[in-house]
Legacy VTK file of the C-alpha trace (Angstrom):
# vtk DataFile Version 3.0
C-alpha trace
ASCII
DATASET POLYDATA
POINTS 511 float
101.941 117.190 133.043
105.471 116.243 134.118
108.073 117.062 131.157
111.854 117.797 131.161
113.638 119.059 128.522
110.976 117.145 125.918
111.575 113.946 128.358
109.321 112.346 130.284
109.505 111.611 133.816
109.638 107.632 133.885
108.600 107.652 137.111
105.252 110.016 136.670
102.994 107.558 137.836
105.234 106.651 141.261
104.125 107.605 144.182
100.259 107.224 143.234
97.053 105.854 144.854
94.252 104.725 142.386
90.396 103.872 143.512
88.913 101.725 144.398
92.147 101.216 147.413
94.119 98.169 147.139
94.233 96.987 150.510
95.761 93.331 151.592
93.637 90.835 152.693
89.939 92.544 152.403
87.840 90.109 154.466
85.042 87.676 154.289
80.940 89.251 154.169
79.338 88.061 156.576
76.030 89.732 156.439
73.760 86.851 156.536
75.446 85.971 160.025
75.325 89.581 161.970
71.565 88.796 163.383
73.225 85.621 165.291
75.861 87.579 167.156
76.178 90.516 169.739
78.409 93.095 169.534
82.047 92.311 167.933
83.083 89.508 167.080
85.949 86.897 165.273
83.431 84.112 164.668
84.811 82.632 162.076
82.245 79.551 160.593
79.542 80.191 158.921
76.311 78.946 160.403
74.412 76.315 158.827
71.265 78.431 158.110
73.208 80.930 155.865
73.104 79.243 152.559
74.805 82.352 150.535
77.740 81.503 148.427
80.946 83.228 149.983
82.636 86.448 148.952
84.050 89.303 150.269
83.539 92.754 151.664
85.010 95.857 152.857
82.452 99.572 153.706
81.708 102.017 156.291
85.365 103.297 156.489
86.545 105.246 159.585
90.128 106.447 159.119
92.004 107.687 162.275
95.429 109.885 161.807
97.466 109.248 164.891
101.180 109.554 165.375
102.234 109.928 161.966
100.193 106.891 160.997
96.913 106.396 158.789
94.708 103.924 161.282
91.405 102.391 158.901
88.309 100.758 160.732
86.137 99.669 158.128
82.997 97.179 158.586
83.992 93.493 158.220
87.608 93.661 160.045
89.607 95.351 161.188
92.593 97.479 160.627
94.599 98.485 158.006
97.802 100.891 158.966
100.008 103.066 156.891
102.502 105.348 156.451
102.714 106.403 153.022
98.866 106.366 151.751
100.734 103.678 148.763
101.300 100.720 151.099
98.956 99.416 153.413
99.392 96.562 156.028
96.214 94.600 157.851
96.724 94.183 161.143
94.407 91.819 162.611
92.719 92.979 165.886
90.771 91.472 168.940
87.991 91.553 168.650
88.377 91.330 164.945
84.937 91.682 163.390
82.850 95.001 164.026
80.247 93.858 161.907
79.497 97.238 160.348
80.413 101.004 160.734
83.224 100.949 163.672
84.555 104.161 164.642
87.330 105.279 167.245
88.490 108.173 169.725
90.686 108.579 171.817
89.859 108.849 175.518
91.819 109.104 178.866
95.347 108.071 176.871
93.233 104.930 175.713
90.632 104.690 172.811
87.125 104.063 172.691
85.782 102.072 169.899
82.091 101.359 168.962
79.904 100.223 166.266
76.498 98.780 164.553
74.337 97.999 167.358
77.674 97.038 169.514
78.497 98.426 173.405
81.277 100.363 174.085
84.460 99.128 173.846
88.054 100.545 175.157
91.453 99.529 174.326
95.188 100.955 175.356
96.281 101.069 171.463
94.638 102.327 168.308
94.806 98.301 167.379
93.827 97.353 171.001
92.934 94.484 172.176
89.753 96.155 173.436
87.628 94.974 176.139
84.033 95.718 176.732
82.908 98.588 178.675
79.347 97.968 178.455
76.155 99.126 176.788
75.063 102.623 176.394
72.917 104.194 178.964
69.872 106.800 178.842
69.145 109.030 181.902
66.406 107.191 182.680
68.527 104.235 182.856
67.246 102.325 179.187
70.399 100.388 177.684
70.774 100.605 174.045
73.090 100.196 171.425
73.284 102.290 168.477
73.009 101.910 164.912
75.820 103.455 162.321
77.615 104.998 165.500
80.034 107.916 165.638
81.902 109.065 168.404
83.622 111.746 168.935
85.913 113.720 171.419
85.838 117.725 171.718
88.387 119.740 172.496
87.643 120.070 175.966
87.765 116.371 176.449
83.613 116.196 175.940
82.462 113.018 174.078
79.626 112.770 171.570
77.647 110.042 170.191
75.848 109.986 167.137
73.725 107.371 165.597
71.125 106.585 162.654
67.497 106.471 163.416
64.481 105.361 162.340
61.586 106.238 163.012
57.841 104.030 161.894
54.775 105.112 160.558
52.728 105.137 157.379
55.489 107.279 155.564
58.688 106.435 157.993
61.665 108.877 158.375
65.132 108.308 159.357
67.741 110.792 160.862
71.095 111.317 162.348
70.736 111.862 166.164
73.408 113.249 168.703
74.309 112.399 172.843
76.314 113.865 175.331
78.497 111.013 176.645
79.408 111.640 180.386
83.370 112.071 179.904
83.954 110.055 182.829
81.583 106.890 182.931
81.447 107.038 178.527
78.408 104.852 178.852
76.297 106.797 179.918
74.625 109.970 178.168
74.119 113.102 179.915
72.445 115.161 177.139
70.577 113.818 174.276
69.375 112.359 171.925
69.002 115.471 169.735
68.223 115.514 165.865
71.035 116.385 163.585
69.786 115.756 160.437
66.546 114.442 159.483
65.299 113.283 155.645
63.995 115.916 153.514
63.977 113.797 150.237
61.277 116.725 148.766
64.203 118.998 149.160
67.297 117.507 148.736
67.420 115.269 145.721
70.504 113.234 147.239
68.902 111.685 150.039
65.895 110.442 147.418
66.020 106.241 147.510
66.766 104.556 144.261
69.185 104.587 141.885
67.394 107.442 139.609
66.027 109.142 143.186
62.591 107.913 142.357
61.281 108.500 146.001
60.990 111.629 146.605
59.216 110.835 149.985
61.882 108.474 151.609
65.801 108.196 151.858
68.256 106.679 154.357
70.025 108.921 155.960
72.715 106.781 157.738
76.533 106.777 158.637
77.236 110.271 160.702
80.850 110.965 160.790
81.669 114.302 162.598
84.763 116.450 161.920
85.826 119.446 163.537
88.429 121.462 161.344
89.294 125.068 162.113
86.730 125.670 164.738
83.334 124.199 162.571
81.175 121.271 163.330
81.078 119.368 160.246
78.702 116.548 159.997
79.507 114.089 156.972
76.361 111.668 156.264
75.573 108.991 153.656
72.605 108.657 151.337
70.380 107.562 149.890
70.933 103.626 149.853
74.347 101.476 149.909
73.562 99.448 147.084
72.468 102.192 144.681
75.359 103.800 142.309
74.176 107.547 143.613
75.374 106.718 147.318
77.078 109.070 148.192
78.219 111.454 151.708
76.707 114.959 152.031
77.269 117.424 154.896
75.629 119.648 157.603
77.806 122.119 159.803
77.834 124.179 162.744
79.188 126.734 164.217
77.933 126.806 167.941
77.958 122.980 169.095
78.137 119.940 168.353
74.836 119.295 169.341
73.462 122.072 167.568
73.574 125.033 164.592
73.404 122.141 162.034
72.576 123.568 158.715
73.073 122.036 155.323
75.813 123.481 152.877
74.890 124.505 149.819
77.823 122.512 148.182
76.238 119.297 148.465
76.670 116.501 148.203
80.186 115.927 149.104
80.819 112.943 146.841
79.088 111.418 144.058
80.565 108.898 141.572
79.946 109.388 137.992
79.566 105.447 137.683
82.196 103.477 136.151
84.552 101.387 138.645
84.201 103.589 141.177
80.692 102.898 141.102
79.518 105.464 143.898
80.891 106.859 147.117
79.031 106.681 150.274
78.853 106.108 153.889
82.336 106.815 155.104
84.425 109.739 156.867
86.092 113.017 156.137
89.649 113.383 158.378
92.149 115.359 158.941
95.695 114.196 158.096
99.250 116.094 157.750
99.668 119.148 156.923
96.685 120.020 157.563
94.761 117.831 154.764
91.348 116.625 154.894
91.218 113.622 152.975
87.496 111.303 152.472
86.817 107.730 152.479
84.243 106.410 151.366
81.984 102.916 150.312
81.684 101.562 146.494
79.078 99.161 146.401
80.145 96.244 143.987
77.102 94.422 144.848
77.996 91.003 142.571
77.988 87.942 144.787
75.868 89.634 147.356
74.321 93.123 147.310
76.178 94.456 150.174
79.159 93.283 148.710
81.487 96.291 148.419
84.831 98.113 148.361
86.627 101.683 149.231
88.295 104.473 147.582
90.125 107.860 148.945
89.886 111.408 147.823
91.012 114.586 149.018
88.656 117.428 150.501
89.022 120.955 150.397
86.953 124.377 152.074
86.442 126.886 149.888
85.655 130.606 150.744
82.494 130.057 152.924
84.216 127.541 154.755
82.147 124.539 152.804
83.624 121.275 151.826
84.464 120.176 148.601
86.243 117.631 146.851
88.740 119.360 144.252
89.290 116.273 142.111
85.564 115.101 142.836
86.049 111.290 143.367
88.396 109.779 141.244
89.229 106.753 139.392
92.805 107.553 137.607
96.137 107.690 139.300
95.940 110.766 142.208
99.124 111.191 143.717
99.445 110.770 147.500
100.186 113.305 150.501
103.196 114.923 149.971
104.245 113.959 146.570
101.904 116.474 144.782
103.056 118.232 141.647
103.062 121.910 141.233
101.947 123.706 138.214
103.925 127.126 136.746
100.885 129.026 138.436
102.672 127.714 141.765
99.364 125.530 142.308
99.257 122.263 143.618
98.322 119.157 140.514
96.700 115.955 142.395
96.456 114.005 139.160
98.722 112.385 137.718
97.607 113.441 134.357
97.062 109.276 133.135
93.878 108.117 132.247
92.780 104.237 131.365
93.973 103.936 127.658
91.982 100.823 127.262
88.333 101.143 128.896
86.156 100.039 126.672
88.660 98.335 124.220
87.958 95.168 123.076
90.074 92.566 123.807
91.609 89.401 122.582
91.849 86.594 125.032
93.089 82.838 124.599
89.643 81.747 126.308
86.906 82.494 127.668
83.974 80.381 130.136
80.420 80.562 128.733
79.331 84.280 128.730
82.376 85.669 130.273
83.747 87.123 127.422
86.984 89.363 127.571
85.219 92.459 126.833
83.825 92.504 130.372
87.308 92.809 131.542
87.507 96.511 129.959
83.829 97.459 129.790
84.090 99.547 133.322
81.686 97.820 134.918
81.447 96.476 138.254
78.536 93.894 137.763
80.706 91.928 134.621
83.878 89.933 134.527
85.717 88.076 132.183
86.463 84.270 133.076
89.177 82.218 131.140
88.054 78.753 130.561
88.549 76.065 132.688
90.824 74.118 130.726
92.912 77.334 130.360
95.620 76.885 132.606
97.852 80.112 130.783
95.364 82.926 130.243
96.531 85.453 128.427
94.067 88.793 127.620
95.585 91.294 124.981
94.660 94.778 124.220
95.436 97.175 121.142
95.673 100.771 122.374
94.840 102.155 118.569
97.992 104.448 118.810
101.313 104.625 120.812
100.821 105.420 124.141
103.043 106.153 127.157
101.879 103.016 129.873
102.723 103.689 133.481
100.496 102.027 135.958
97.912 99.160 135.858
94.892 98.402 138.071
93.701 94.962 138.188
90.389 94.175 139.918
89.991 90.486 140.314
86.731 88.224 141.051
87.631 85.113 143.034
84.789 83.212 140.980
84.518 79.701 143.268
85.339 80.785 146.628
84.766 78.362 149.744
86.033 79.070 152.677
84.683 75.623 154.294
86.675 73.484 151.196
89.651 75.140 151.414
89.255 77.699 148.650
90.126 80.889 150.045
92.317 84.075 148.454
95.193 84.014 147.808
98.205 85.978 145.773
97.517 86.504 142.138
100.801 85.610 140.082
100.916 87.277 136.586
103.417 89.378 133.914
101.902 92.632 131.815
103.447 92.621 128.834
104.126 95.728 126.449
103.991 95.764 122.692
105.850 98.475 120.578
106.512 97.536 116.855
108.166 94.416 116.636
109.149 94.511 119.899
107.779 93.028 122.940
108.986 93.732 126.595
107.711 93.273 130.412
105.867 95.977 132.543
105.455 94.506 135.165
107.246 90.783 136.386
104.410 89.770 139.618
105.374 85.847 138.670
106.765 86.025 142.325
103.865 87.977 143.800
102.959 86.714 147.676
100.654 89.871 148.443
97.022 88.951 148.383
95.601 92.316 146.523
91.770 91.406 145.196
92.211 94.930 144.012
95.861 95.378 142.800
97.124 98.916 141.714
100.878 98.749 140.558
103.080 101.505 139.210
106.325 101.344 136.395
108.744 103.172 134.142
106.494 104.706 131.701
106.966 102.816 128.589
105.642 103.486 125.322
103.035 101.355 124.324
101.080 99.963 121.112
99.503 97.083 122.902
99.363 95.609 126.212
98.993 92.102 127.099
98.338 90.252 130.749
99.649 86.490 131.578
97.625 85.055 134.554
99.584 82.467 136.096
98.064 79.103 137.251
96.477 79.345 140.563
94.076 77.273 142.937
90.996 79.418 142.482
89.460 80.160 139.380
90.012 83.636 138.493
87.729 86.671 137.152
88.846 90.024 136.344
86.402 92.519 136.889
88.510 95.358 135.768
91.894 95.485 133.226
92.925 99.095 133.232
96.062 100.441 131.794
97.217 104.409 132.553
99.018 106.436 130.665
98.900 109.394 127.828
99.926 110.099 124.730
103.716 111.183 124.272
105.315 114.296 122.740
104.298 114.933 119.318
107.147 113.649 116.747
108.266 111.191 119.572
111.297 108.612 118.014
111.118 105.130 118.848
114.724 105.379 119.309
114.168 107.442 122.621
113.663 103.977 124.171
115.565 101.361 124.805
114.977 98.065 126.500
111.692 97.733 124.533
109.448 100.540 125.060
111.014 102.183 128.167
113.063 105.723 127.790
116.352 105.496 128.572
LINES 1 512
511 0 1 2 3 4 5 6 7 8 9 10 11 12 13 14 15 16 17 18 19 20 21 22 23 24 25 26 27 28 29 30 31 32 33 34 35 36 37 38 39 40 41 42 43 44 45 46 47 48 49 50 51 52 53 54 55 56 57 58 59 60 61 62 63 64 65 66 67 68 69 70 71 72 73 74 75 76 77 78 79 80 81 82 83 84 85 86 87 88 89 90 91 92 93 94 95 96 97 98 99 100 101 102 103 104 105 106 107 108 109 110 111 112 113 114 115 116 117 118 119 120 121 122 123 124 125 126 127 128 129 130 131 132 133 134 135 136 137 138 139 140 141 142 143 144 145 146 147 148 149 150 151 152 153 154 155 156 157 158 159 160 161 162 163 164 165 166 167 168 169 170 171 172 173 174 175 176 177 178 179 180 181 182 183 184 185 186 187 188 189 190 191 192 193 194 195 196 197 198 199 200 201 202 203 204 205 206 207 208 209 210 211 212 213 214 215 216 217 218 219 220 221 222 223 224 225 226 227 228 229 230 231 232 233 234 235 236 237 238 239 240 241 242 243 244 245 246 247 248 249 250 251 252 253 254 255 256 257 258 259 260 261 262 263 264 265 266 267 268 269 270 271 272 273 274 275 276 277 278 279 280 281 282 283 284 285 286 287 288 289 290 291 292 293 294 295 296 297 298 299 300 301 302 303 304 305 306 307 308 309 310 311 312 313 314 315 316 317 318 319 320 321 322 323 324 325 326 327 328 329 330 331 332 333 334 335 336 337 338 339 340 341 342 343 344 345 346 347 348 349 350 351 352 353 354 355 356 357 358 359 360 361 362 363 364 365 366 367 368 369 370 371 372 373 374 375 376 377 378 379 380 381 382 383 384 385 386 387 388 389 390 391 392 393 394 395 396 397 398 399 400 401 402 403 404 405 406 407 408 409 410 411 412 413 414 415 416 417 418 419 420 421 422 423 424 425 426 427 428 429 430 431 432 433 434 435 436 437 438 439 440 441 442 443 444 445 446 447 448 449 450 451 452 453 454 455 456 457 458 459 460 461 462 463 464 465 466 467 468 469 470 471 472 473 474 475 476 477 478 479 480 481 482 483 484 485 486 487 488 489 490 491 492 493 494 495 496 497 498 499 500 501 502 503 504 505 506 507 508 509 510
């Protein structure tokens, strides 16, 4: 909690992430369309056999920390760059579209880049361009390319490839297998392939498919990501299905190679939503970042429009005694506070929340519309799957919700469904202009003025003075698409008992 002198910090949400990440300009699915290309790709127009209506996606995050800079790959396009873990910037790349799971290294002063069923690829930047090396070679000269690749450079300059497999039968199995990359010619393997990790959904409930681990003979076990922190192998995986809210990223380590020693930690898994917005947390990374952080990304499935439609979100990792990861917030959904702007308790320990928590979930709403069964409530009801939908004819929607006591407000996320989009007529995202209102007594006074707003944010997290709050009320500004809002979320807490109106001034904001 963040108090001085029995006032509050006005700026206690600042300098704040909140999941799922609001990132610029997340980019069209295109899964229907994969099976028509090879390797990467910036095909833009959709082919005429793919009759699914349009809608976006971003998954499979690999997150590279490289001179001072945060470098994401995720599946769909590619990359987003920061500085500051609040502001992120897409940079489009050449090729553009990895299709899924892309993942980096760096090689020679360049950097080798890969991904789902792709070749090799090399480029002189992080963000390239990157040209095509060529296809992955077996010793006895068989060309492949790999599914859910990882690649990864040792110490000694060694480079490893790892990949999903699957293997057929009358009860199938899949696994995380490992190469030996000759450092040299990276095409071609010298050692390998070797299992890493293979399914035991008898043993480990996680990797069971379906979304209350029904099968307790089959799980995928996809998306290897391998860290090495402080000497240990550490091999992050995903299970037990993308779509299901349980996804989530579990780990194996070892202590001799990274080709073997694997065994499974006990602290498993790694992350694991408890529903909600976040709805789970799978196939992604683990990486190390300043200071020597580890920080996770990871894959929420949102599977609406199509059901490998999906987002991101961030947490931070930890090892405790044994040397195991953990996350020490678990995954999140409130306002965490970014690297290096961490709070610090009287016990001298470090406080990653913010200490604000959605004063609104599951609040009914008023709105001044609503289309035909997209009521407001689905706007607060924490659920990925719903939306609420003003009606056509409402060209100011306005949603309004009473907080049933006075609250201090300091940060909004706002999770928006672009309900008619058409890339082919024209309809395609764009900025969301709106003003969140605050309601104290009589008085009524802005949060947050985005009338002017030019970022495109499908998910946008903002922060503000913390204000003291009765109600809270969102204007959606005309715009060519017809908007949804998945999510409405309001963060804040309740102020010091005996608190005075006349504290604030302006409205609701302390002086």
């Amino acid at each position: 909690m963040v108090e001085k002198n029995n006032k509050y910090d006005v700026k206690q949400a600042m300098h704040t992430y909140c999941n799922p990440m609001s990132l610029p300009d997340i980019p069209r699915g295109k899964d229907e369309w994969y099976k028509f290309e090879r390797g990467m790709f910036s095909h833009e127009n959709k082919p005429a056999s793919v009759t699914s209506p349009d809608y976006r996606s971003i998954s499979d995050p690999t997150v590279f920390y490289y001179d001072n800079k945060w470098y994401l790959y995720p599946s769909y396009g590619m990359a987003w760059v920061t500085e500051d873990f609040e502001n992120w910037k897409h940079v489009r790349t050449e090729p553009y579209c990895p299709k899924y799971s892309p993942c980096i290294t760096p090689w020679k002063g360049k950097f080798l880049l890969t991904a789902w069923y792709s070749p090799l690829y090399v480029g002189d930047t992080p963000l390239g361009p990157f040209k095509e090396m060529g296809e992955y070679e077996l010793k006895d000269g068989t060309k492949f390319t790999p599914c859910d690749p990882c690649i990864f450079t040792d110490d000694d300059g060694r480079i490893y490839l790892y990949a999903f497999e699957w293997v057929s039968g009358d009860e199938p199995v899949t696994k995380i297998v490992g190469y030996e990359l000759d450092k040299d010619s990276p095409c071609k393997v010298i050692n390998g392939p070797v299992d890493i990790v293979v399914m035991d959904p008898e043993n480990k409930p996680w990797e069971r498919q379906g979304a209350h681990y029904q099968n307790t003979r089959f799980g995928w076990v996809e998306g290897p990501h391998l860290l090495k922190y402080h000497g240990r192998y550490y091999m992050i995986y995903a299970a037990p299905d993308t779509c299901h809210p349980n996804y989530c990223m579990a780990v194996y380590y070892s202590d001799e190679t990274p080709l073997s020693g694997f065994v499974c930690q006990k602290k498993n898994p790694l992350s694991l939503s408890k529903g909600g917005i976040v709805s789970c947390a799978g196939h992604g990374c683990v990486e190390k970042g300043p200071d020597d952080t580890l920080w996770a990304f990871y894959t929420i499935a949102v599977p609406f429009a199509h059901i490998y439609e999906r987002r991101i979100g961030m947490d931070r990792v930890a090892v405790d005694e044994n040397g195991e990861l953990y996350m020490p917030c678990g995954v999140t959904d409130n306002p965490q506070y970014v690297q290096g702007s961490e709070k610090t308790d009287k016990k001298g320990n470090k406080v990653y929340s913010a200490g604000l928590v959605s004063l609104n979930g599951w609040v009914r709403p008023k709105a001044t519309s609503n289309a035909p069964g997209r009521e407001a409530v689905f706007a607060t009801d924490e659920n990925v799957l719903s939306f609420w939908q003003p009606a056509d004819d409402d060209n100011a929607p306005v949603i309004e919700c009473d907080l049933s006591g006075k609250y201090l407000v300091g940060a909004v996320r706002l999770f928006w469904r672009d309900v008619d989009l058409d890339y082919a007529s024209g309809r395609t995202p764009e900025p969301v202009k709106f003003i969140l209102e605050g309601v104290c007594g009589d008085k009524t006074f802005t949060l947050l003025n985005a009338s002017d707003n030019k970022t495109e944010l499908n998910i946008d997290y903002r922060t503000f003075d913390m204000a003291l709050c009765e109600k809270v009320r969102l204007k959606i500004l005309p715009r060519k698409l017809k908007t949804g809002l998945i999510d409405f979320a309001v963060f804040g807490r309740l102020p010091e008992r005996n608190i005075s109106f006349s504290k604030f001034k302006n409205g609701g904001q302390q002086p």
